[in-house]
C-alpha positions in Angstrom: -59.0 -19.6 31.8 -56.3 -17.9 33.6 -53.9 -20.9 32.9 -54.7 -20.7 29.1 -53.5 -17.4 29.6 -50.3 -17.9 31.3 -49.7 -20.5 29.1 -50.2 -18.1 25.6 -48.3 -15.6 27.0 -44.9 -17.8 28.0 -45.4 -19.0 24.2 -45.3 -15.2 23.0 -42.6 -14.8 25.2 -40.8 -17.5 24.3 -41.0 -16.7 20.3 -39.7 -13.3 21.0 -36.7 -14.3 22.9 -36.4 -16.5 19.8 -36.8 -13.8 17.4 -34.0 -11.9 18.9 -31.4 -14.7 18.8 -32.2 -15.1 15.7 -32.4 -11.2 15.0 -29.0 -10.9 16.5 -27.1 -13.4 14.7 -27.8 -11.7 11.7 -25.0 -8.7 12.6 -22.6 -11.4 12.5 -23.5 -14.3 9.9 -25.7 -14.0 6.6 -28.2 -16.7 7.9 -31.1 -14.5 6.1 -29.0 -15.3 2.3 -29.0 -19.1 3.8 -24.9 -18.8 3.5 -23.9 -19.7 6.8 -21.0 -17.7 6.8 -19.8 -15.3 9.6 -19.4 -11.8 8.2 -16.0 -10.1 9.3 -16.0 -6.2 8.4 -12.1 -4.5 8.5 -10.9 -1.3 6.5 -8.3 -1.5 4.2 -5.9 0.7 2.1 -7.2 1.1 -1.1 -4.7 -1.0 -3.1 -6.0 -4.1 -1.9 -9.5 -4.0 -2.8 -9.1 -6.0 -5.7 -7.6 -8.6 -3.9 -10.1 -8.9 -1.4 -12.7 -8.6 -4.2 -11.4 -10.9 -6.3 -14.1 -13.7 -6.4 -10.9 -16.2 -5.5 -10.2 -14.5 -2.2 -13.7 -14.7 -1.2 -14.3 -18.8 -2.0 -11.0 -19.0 -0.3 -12.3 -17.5 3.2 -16.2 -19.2 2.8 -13.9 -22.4 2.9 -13.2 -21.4 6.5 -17.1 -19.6 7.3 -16.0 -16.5 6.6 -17.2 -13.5 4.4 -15.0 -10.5 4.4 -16.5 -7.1 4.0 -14.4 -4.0 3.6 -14.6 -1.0 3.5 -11.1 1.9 2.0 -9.3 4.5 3.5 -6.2 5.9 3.6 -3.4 4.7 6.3 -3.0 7.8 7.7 -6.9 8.0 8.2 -6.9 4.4 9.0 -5.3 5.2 12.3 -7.2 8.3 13.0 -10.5 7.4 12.8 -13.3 5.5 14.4 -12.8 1.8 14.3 -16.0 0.8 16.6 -17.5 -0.8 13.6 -15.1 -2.8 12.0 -13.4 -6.2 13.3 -9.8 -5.7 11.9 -7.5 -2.7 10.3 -5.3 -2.9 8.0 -3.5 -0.1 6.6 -0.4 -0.2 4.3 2.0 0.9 6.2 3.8 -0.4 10.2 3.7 3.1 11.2 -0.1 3.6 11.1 -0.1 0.0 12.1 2.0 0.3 15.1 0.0 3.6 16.1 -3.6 1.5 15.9 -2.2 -1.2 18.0 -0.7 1.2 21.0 -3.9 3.2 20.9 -6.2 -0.2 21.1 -3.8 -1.9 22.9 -3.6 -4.9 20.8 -0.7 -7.2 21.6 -0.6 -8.9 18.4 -0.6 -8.5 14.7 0.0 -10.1 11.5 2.0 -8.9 8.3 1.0 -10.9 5.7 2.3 -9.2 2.5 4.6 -6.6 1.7 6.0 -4.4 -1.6 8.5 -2.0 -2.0 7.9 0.8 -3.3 9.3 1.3 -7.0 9.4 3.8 -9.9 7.7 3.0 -13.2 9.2 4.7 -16.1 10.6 4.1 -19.4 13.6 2.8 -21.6 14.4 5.9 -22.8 14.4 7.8 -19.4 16.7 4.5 -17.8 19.3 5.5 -20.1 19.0 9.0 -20.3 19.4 8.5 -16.5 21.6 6.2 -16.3 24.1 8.2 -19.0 24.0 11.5 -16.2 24.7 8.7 -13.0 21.3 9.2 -11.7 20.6 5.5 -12.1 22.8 2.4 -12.1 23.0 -1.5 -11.1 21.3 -2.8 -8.4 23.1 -5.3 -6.2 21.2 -8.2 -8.1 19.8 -8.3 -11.4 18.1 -5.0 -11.5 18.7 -1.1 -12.2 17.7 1.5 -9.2 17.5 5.0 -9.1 19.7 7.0 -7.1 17.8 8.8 -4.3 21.3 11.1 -3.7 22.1 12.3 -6.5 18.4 12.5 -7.8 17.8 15.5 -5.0 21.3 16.9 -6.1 19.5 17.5 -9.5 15.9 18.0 -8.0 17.2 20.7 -5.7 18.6 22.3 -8.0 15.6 22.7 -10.3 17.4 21.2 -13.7 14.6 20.5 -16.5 14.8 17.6 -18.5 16.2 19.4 -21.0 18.7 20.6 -18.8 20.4 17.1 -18.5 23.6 16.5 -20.9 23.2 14.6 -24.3 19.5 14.5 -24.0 18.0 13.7 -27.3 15.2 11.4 -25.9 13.3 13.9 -23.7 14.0 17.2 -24.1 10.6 18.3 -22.2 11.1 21.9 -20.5 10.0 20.8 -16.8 11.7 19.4 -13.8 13.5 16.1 -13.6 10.5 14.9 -10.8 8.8 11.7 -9.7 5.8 11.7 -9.7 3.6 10.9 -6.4 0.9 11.1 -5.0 -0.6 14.0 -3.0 1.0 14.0 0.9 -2.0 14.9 2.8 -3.9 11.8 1.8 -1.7 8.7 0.2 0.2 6.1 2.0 3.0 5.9 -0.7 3.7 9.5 -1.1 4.4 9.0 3.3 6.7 6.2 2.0 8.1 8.7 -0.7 8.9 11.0 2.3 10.3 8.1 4.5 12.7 7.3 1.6 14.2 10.7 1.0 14.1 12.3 4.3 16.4 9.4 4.9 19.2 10.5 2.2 18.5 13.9 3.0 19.6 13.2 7.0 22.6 11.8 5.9 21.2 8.1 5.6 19.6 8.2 8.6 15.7 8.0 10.2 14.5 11.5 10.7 13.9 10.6 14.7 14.4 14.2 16.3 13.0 17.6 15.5 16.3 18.9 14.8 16.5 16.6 12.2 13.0 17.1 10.6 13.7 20.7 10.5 16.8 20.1 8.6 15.2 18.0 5.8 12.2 19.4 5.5 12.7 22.6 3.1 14.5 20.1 0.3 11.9 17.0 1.0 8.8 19.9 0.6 10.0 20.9 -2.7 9.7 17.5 -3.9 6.2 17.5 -3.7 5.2 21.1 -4.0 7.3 21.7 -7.9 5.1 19.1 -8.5 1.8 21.0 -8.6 -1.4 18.7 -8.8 -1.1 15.2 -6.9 -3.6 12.5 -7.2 -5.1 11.0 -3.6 -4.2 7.4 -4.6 -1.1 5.5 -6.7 -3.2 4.2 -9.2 -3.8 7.8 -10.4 -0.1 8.0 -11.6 0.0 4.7 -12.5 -3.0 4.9 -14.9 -1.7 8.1 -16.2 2.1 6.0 -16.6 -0.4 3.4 -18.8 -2.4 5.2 -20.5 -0.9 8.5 -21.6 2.8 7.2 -21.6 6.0 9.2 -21.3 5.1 12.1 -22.0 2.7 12.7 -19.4 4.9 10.6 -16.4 8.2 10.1 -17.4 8.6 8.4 -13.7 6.0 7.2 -11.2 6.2 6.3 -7.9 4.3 3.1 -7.3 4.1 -0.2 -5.5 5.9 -3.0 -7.1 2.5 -4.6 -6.4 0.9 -2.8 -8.9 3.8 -3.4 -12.0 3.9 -7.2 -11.1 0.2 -7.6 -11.0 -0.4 -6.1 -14.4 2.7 -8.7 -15.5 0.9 -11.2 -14.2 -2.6 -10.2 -15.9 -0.7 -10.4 -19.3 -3.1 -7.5 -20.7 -0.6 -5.7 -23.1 -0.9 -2.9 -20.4 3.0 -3.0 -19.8 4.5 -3.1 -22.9 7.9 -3.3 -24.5 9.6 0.0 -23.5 8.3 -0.1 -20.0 10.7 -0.5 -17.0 10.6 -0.7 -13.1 13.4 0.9 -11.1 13.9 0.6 -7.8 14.9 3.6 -5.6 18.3 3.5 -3.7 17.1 3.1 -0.8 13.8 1.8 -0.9 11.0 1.1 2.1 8.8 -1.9 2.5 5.3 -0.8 2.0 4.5 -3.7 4.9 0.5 -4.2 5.0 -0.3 -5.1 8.6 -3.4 -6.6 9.9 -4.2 -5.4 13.2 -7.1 -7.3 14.5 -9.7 -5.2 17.1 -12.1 -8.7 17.3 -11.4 -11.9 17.4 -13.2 -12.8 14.0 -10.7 -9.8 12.9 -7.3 -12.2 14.2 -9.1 -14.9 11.9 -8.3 -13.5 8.9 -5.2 -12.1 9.9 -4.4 -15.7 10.6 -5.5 -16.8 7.8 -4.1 -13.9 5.3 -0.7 -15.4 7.1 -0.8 -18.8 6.6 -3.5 -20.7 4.6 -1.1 -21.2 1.4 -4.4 -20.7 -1.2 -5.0 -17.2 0.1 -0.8 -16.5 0.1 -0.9 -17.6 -3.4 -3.6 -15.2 -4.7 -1.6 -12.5 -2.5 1.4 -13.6 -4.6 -0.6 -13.1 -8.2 -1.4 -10.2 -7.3 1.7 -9.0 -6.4 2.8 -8.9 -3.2 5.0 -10.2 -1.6 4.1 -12.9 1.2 5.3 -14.3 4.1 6.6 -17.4 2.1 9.1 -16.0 -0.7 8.9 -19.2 -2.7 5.0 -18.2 -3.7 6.0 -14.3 -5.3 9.1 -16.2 -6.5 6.8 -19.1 -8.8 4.4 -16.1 -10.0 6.9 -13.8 -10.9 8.9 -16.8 -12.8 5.6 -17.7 -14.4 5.3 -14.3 -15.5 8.9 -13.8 -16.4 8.5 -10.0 -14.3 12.1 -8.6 -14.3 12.1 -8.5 -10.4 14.3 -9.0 -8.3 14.0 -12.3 -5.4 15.7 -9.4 -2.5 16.6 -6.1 -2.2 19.1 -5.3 0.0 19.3 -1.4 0.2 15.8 -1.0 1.8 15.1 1.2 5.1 12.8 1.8 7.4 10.4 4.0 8.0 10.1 7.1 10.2 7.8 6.5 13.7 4.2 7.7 13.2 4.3 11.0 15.4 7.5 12.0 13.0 6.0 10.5 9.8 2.8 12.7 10.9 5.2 15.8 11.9 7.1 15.9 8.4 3.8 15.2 6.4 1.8 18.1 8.5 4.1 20.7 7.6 4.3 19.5 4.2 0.9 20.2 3.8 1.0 23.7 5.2 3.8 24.8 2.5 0.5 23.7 0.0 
């Protein structure tokens, strides 16, 4: 009797231990669905959910056993908050990048894509702009604005109507781009990087002297603007939808102009143009991994050409050029292959220094 005991009670023992293997596999692969596949969860900046929803993307990691779940944030929050429950980050930007991977101490990361970021406007606002100097040539095949001389004419507060021989767009408020809100969106940080930059006298804002030099003229930037959206695709819709008169000029990714090319929805149409801002900054989206499922799909993001050439349709620019260069071609996008006028960034601390006291002049 006793033995019949022992004996049932090893077998319960034994199918709970089983249970729990089984039980705790389940945090990692979708064996209850029957799928197999390993379940990596990152954050990401919001402007590449689509991409890593697109159905595409997610056959294209199941080929390698994996299922990518992510959640959004900003970059800025990105490297502030708790990562305990996610596998990899990846923000939009190398200085909330760079500030993840001191604080974890990760030794390595991956950059996979990048864009620069850009200015959607119109036809009529490239010449009106390009008749007062404000924008000319590019070093290739392309038209750019002039960061310098457009604070000359944003400091000084001049209207649109202001601007000699304007005929086109005579609206009564100030010759702005429009960006996102500071306190929350990665490109209006990359907005800042860029014109601090002119504003020091083509230089990185790297010292406190210096950020308390550009800071007044940088603020007014953003403040004249009143209301800012949290995300680029705010402007950009509102650049779509409502036209010129609404946003005359909107900051964006190039990403998000070349991926609406690439759609071939009628959403750009014929008076619609993409400058480029002289300088510009890489908007370079870095993968830092915290697990090693996490460096997976960094890896992979890097180098399996299927996912680099979804990257490259939606687009970004990828590690290989020769991938953005066949879908822009494809897509005849007036874009340029390089830019050569592009700078970089401010360090995180300063970036967070410049955009703090931004915020407080709100």
């Amino acid at each position: 009797m006793k033995r019949r005991l022992s004996i049932g009670l090893a077998m319960v023992l034994l199918l709970a231990v089983v249970a729990v293997i089984v039980w705790g596999r389940g945090g990692d692969e979708d064996t209850a669905r029957g799928t197999g596949l390993t379940t990596v969860r990152g954050v990401i900046g919001s402007e590449k959910l689509a991409f890593f929803s697109d159905k595409r993307v997610t056959d294209a990691f199941a080929k390698h056993g994996l299922k990518v779940e992510v959640d959004t944030a900003g970059s800025r929050q990105i490297a502030n908050m708790d990562l305990g429950g996610y596998e990899f980050a990846f923000p939009s930007s190398s200085p909330a990048a760079q500030r993840i991977q001191r604080d974890r101490k990760v030794t390595g990361v991956h950059t996979p894509f990048q864009s620069p970021m850009a200015v959607a406007t119109f036809e009529p606002i490239v010449n009106l702009l390009a008749a007062n100097g404000i924008v000319r040539k590019g070093a290739g095949d392309y038209q750019v604005l002039d960061i310098a001389k457009y604070l000359e004419l944003a400091q000084k507060g001049t209207r649109w109507d202001q601007l000699p021989g304007n005929t086109a767009f005579p609206a009564r408020k100030n010759v702005l781009v429009t960006t996102t809100d500071p306190r929350e969106s990665n490109s209006a940080a990359m907005y800042l990087s860029i014109v601090s930059f002119v504003a020091n006298g083509n230089n990185v804002v790297s010292t406190p002297e210096a950020e308390a030099k550009v800071l007044p003229g940088v603020s007014k930037l953003f403040i004249d603007q009143g209301y800012t959206q949290n995300s680029t695709e705010g402007p950009f819709e509102d650049y779509l939808a409502a036209g010129m008169g609404k946003t005359p000029m909107a900051l964006i990714y190039e990403s998000q102009f070349v991926d609406r090319l690439v759609r071939a929805d009628g959403s750009i149409r014929q008076d619609m143009r993409l400058l480029y801002t002289a300088p510009t900054v890489y908007s370079k989206h870095t993968l830092v991994p915290l697990k090693p499922n996490g460096d997976q799909v960094g890896r992979l993001l890097a180098t399996d050409p299927e996912l680099g050439k979804l990257a490259a349709t939606f687009g970004f620019r990828t590690g290989d050029p020769r991938l953005f260069a066949d879908v822009v071609t494809a897509a005849k996008a007036p874009v340029p292959a390089d830019l050569v006028d592009a700078v970089e960034p401010p360090s995180f601390e300063t970036l967070e220094r410049l955009l703090d006291a931004v915020k407080k002049q709100y």
